[in-house]
C-alpha positions as CSV (number, residue, x, y, z in Angstrom):
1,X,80.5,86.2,161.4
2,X,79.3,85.4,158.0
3,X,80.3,86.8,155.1
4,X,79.9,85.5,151.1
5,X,79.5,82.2,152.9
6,X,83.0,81.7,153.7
7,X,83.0,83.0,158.1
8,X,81.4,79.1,158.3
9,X,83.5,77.6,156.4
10,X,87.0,79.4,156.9
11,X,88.1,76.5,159.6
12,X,88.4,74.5,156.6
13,X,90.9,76.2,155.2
14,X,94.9,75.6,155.0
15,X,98.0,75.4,153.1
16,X,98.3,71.5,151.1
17,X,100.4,70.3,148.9
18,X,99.3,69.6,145.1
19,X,99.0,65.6,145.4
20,X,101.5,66.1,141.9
21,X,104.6,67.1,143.8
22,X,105.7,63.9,144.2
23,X,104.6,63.3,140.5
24,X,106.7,66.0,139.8
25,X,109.8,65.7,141.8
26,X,111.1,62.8,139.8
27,X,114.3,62.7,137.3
28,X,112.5,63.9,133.8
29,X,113.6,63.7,130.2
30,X,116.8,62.9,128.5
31,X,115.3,64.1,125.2
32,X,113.6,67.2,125.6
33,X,111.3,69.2,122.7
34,X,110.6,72.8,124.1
35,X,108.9,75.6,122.7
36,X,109.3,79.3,123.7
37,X,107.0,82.7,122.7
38,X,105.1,82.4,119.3
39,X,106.3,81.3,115.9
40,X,105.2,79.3,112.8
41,X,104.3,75.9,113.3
42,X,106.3,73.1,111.6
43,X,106.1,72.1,108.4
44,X,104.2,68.6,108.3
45,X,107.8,66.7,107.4
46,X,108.2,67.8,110.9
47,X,106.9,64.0,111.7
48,X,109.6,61.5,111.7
49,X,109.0,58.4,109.4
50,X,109.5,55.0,111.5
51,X,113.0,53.8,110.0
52,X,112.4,49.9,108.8
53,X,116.4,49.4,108.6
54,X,117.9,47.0,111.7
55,X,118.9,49.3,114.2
56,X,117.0,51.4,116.8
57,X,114.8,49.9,119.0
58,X,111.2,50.7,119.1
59,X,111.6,52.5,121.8
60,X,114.2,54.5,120.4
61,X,111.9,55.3,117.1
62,X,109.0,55.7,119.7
63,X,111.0,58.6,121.5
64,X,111.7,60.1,118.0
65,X,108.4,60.4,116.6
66,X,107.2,61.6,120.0
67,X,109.5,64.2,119.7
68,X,108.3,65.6,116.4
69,X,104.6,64.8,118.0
70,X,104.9,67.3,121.0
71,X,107.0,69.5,119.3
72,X,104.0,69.9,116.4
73,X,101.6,70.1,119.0
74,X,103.2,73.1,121.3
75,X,103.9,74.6,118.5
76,X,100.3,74.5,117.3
77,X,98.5,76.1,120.6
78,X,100.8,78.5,120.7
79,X,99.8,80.3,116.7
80,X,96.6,79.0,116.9
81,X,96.8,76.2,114.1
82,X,94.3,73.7,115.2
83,X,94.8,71.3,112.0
84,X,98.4,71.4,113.2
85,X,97.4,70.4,116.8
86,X,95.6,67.0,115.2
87,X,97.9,66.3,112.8
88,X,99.1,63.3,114.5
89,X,96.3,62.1,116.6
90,X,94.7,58.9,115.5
91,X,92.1,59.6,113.1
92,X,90.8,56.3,114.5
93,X,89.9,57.6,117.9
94,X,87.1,59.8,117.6
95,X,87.2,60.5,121.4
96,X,90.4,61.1,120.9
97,X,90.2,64.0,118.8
98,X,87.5,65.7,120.1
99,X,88.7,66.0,123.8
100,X,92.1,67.3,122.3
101,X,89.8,69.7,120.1
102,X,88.3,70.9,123.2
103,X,91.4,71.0,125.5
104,X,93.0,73.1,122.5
105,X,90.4,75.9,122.4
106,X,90.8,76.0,126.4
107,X,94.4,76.4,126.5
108,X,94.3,79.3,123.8
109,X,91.5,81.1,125.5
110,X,94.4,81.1,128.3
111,X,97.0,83.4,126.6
112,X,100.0,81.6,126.8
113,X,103.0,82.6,126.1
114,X,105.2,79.5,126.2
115,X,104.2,75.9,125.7
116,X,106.5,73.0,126.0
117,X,106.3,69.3,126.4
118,X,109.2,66.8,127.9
119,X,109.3,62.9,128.0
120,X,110.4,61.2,131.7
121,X,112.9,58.9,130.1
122,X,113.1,57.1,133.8
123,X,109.7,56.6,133.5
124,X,109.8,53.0,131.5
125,X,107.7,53.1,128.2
126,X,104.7,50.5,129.1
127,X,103.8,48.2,125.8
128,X,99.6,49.1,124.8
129,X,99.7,46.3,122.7
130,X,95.7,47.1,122.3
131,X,96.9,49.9,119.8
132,X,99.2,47.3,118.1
133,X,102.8,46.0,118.7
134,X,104.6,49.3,118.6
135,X,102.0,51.3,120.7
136,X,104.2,52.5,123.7
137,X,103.2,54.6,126.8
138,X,105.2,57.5,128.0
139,X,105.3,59.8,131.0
140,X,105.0,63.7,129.8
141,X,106.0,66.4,131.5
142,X,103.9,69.5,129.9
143,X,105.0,72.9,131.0
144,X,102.9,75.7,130.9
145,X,103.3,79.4,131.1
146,X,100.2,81.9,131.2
147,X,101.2,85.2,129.5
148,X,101.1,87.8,132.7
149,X,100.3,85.2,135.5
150,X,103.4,82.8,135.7
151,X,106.6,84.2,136.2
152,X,108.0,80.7,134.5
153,X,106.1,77.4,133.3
154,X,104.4,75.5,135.5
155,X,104.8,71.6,135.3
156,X,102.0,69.2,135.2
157,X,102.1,65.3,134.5
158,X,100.6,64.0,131.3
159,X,100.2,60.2,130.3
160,X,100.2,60.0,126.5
161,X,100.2,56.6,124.2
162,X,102.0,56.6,120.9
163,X,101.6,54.0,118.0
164,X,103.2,53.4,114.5
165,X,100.7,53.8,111.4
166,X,101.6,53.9,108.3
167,X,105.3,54.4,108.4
168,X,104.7,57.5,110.7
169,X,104.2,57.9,114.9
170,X,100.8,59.1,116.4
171,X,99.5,59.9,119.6
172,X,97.0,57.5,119.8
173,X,95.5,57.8,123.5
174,X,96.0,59.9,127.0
175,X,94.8,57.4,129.5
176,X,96.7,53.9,129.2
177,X,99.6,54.8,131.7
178,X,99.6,51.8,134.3
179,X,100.1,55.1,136.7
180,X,97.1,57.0,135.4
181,X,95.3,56.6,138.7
182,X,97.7,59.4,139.9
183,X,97.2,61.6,137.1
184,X,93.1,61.4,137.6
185,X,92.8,62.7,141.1
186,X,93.5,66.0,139.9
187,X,92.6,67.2,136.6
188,X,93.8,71.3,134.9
189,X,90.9,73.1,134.5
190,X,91.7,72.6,130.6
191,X,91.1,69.0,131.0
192,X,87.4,69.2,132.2
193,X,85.0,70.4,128.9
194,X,84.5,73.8,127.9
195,X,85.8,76.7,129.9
196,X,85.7,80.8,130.3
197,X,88.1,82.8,131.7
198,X,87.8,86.3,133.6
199,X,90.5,88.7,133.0
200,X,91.9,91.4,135.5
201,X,95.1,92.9,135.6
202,X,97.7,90.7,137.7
203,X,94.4,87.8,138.0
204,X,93.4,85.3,135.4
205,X,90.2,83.7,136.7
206,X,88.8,80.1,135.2
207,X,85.4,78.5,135.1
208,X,83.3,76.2,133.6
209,X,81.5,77.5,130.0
210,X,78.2,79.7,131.4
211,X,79.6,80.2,134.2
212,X,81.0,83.9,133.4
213,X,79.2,85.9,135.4
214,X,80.8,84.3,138.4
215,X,83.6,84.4,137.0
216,X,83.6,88.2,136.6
217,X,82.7,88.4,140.0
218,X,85.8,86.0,141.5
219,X,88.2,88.3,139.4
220,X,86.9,91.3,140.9
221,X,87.0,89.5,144.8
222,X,90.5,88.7,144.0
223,X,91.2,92.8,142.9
224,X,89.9,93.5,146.2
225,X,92.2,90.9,148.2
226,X,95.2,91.7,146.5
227,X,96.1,95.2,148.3
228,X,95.9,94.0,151.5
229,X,97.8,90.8,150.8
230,X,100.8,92.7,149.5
231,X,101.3,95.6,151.9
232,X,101.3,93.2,154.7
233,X,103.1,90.4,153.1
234,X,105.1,92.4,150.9
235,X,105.2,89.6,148.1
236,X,103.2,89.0,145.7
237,X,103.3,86.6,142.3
238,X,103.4,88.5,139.6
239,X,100.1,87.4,138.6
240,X,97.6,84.8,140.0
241,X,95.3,82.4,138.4
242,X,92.0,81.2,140.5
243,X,90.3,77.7,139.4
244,X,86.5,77.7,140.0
245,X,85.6,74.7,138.1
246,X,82.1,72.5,138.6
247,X,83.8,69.4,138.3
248,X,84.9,67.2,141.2
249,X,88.0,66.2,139.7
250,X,89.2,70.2,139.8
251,X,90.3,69.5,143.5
252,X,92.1,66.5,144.8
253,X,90.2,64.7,147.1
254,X,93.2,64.3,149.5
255,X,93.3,67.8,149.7
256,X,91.4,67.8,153.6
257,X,91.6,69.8,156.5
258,X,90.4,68.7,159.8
259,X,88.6,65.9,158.3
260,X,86.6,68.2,156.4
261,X,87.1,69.2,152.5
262,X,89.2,72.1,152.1
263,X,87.1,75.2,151.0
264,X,89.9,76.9,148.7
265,X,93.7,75.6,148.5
266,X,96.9,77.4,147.1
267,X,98.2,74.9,145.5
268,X,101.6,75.1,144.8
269,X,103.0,75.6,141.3
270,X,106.9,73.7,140.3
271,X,108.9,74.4,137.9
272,X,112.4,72.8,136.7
273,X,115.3,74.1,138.7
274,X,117.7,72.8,136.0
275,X,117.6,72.2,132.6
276,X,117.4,68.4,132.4
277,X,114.3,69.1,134.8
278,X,115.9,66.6,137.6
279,X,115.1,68.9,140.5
280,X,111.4,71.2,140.7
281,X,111.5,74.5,142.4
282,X,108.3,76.2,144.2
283,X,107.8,79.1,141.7
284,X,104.1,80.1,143.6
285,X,100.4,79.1,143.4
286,X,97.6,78.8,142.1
287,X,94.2,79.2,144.1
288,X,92.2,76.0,143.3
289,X,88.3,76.9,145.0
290,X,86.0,74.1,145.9
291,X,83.3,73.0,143.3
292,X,81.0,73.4,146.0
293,X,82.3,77.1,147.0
294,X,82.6,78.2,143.8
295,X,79.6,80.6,143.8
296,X,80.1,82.2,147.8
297,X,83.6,82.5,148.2
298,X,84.9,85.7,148.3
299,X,87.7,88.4,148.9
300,X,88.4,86.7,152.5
301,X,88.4,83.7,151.1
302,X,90.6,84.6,148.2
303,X,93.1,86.8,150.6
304,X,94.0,83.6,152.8
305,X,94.5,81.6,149.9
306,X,96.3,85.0,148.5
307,X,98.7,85.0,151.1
308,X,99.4,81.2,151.2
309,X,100.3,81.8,147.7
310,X,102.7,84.7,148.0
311,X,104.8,82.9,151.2
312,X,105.3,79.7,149.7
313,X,108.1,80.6,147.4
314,X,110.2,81.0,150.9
315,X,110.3,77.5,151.5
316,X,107.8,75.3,153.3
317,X,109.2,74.6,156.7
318,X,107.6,77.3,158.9
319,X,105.5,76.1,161.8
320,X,101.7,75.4,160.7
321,X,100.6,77.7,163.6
322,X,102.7,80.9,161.8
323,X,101.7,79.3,158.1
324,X,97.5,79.7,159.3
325,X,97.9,82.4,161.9
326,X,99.9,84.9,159.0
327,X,97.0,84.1,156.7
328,X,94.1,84.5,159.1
329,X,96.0,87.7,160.3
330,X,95.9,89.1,156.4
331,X,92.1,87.5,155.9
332,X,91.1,89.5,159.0
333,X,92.5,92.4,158.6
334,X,91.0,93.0,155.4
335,X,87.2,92.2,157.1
336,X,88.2,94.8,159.6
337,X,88.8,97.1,156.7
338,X,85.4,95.8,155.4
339,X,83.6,96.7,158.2
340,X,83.6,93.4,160.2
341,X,85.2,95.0,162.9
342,X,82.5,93.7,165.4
343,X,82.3,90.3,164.5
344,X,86.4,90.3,164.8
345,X,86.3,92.0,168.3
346,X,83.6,89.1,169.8
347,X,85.9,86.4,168.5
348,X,89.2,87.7,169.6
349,X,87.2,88.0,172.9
350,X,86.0,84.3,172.6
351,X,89.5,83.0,171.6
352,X,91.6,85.1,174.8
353,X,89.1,84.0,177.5
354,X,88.1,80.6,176.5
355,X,91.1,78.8,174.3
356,X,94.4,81.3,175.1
357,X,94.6,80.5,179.0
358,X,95.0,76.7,178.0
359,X,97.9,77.4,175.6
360,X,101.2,75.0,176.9
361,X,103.0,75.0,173.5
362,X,102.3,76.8,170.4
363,X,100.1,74.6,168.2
364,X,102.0,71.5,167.1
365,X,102.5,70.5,163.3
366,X,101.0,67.1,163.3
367,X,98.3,67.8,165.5
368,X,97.1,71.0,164.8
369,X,93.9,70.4,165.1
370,X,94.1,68.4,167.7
371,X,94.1,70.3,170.9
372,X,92.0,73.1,169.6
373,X,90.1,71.4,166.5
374,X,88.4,74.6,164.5
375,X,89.9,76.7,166.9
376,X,93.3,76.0,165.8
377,X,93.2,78.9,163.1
378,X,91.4,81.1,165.6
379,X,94.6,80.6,168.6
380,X,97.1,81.0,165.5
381,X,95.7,84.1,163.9
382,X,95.6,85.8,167.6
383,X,99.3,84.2,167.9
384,X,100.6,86.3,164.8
385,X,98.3,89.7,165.9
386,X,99.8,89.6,169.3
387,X,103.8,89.4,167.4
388,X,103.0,91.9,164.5
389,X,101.5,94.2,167.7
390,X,104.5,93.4,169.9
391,X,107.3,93.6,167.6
392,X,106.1,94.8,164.2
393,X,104.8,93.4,160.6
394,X,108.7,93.6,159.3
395,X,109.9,91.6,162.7
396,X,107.2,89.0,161.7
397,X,107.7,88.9,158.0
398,X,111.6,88.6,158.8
399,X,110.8,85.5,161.4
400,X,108.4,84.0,158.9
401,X,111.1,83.8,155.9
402,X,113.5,82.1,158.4
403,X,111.4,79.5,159.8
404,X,109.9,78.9,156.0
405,X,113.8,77.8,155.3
406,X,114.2,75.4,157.8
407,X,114.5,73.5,159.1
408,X,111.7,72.3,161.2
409,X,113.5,70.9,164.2
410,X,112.4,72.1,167.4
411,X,115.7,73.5,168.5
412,X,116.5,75.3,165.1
413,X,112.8,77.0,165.4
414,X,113.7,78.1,169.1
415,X,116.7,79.6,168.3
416,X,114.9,81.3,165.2
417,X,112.8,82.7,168.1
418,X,115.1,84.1,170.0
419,X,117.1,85.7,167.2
420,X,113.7,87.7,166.1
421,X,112.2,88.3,169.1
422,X,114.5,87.5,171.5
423,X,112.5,85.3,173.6
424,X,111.7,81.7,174.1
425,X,108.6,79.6,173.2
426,X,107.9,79.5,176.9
427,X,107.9,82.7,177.3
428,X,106.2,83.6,174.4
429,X,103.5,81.3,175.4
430,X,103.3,83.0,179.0
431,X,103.2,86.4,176.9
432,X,100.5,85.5,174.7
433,X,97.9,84.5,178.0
434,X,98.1,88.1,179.1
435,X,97.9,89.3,175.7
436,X,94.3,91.1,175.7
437,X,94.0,92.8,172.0
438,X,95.4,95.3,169.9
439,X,95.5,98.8,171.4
């Protein structure tokens, strides 16, 4: 069946991995400037003067203007004070300045309500001896926190270069980190030219500038898929933000399923489990939508993605067969609801004559879609109907959040199996082939 364009696309679509987790998940600042709620910016004196007496290293000076640098500029986005925000940019670098003009209006039309940047001191400072002797390039952790939408700041990966003018520090580029490659695969919405955002309650929707309407419409798709996400799920983020953005660089291009570019990803949001930000903890997701998709995807769409987003906090060892089938279960149930009931009926038919029968194991991690290709979300989703009909959406929901912990060795998931459902994989599997629908 078709609907909004997604029914021919929705083999696409799985669970992956932001590409930054292993960006992330590194040992992060011993000097860190943060910023919480709103409050007057700092006083221009705020900027550290480079000492000229023997003594700290550049480096060390370096890490001290930085400081005052990221602290001015938190401070700034969050009242509003966009002189404040430029202060100490390079005057020099006209570029420069007018993408962080730009990425300054963006990030205030997002309602933040906490803003706060940290240096990776294991991250070696790399000499840019391009912007002079002193210039130095540093990781920076920026963390993020969308008034109503993240229940705590998201982390995302910053490369910023700072030089000595003058007497005083400045930031004098964002794109000279020997690692940058890394950083460009995926760019925050923020980062890509002008943007709009659609506002509902519990859904913060972004898209490119003239793109409103659509916007409008994805916050209204995502009111719809919300329900039916949380009365089956019974989680839900406290808010959730949907990326709809034109430009390629919106989605990582390793971000694939089946050989084929994911339609819509959830991709997972981290924040630091510590203070000295040395571990990351999966605080949620956000729904990242194909450039290409942008425009037809819809509340089925939005649910699957929806319900990748609310299970992921559990932990992400659960079998990819139970990951797929629970959020094709949630996307189809809310087609039934939408009067797809038809369409659901000839492809449950399809799938329980035609794939079912040649079920051995349940579909295997790294080769899901191997043995059933497409199909493999199609055998998972009639996997998880035939449990939740069998044994009950809290029996499920329980089995999910103990498989999600780990971990995923085979003998640990059978005896997961057998303490929910009290059977074996085998004779799960022999269950399912006389399975024959929902009464």
């Amino acid at each position: 069946m078709t609907t909004d364009g997604e029914r021919a696309t929705r083999g696409r679509r799985m669970r992956l991995w932001i590409a930054g987790a292993v960006v992330l998940a590194i040992a992060a600042a011993a000097a860190t400037w943060a910023v919480a709620g709103r409050g007057d910016p700092p006083s221009p004196s705020a900027a550290t003067p480079t000492q000229t007496s023997a003594g700290p290293s550049v480096e060390e000076r370096m890490l001290a203007g930085a400081g005052a640098i990221l602290k001015t500029r938190a401070s700034a986005v969050l009242s509003g004070h966009l002189s404040q925000y430029l202060q100490y940019v390079d005057p020099a670098n006209r570029k420069l300045r007018q993408r962080d003009q730009q990425v300054f209006a963006n990030l205030r039309k997002l309602g933040l309500s906490r803003l706060s940047y940290q240096v990776d001191a294991n991250w070696a400072p790399e000499v840019q001896t391009q912007h002079g002797p002193s210039a130095r390039a540093v990781r920076v952790l920026m963390l993020v926190q969308i008034a109503g939408i993240d229940s705590t700041p998201r982390a995302t990966a910053l490369g910023y270069t700072f030089a000595e003018r003058d007497g005083h520090w400045l930031l004098v580029d964002d794109d000279d980190l020997a690692a940058e490659a890394d950083l460009k695969a995926y760019r925050e919405p923020w980062d890509l030219g002008a943007i709009e955002v659609a506002r509902r309650p519990g859904v913060l929707v972004i898209v490119p500038a003239g793109e409103r309407r659509n916007g409008e419409r994805l916050a209204r798709e995502s009111q719809s898929a919300i329900p039916m996400v949380r009365s089956i799920t019974r989680r839900a983020q406290a808010g959730i933000a949907v990326i709809a953005m034109a430009d390629s660089r919106s989605m990582d291009p390793e971000w694939r399923t089946g050989g084929h570019p994911a339609a819509a990803v959830a991709a997972q949001n981290y924040a630091p489990a510590n203070p000295e930000a040395s571990e990351f903890k999966v605080t949620g997701s956000r729904v990242v939508i194909n450039p290409d998709q942008r425009t037809q995807a819809g509340r089925l769409l939005l649910a699957h993605e929806f319900t990748h987003a609310a299970m992921e906090p559990l932990g992400g060892r659960a079998p990819i067969w139970l990951v797929e089938g629970f959020a094709r279960y949630v996307e189809n149930r809310l087609a039934a609801q939408s009067g797809y009931q038809r369409e659901l009926a000839d492809e449950r038919r399809e799938l329980l004559r035609e794939k079912i029968p040649a079920l051995v194991v349940l579909p295997i991690d790294g080769v899901f879609h191997g043995d059933y290709d497409e199909d493999s979300y199609g055998v998972s989703w009639i996997i998880v109907e035939y449990l939740v009909t069998t044994y009950g959406q809290a029996a499920v929901n329980s089995l999910y959040a103990d498989l999600a912990r780990g971990p995923d060795a085979p003998g640990v998931r059978e005896q997961v199996l057998r303490k929910h459902l009290k059977v074996s994989e085998t004779a799960l599997v022999a269950a399912l082939k006389k399975y024959d629908g929902p009464a």
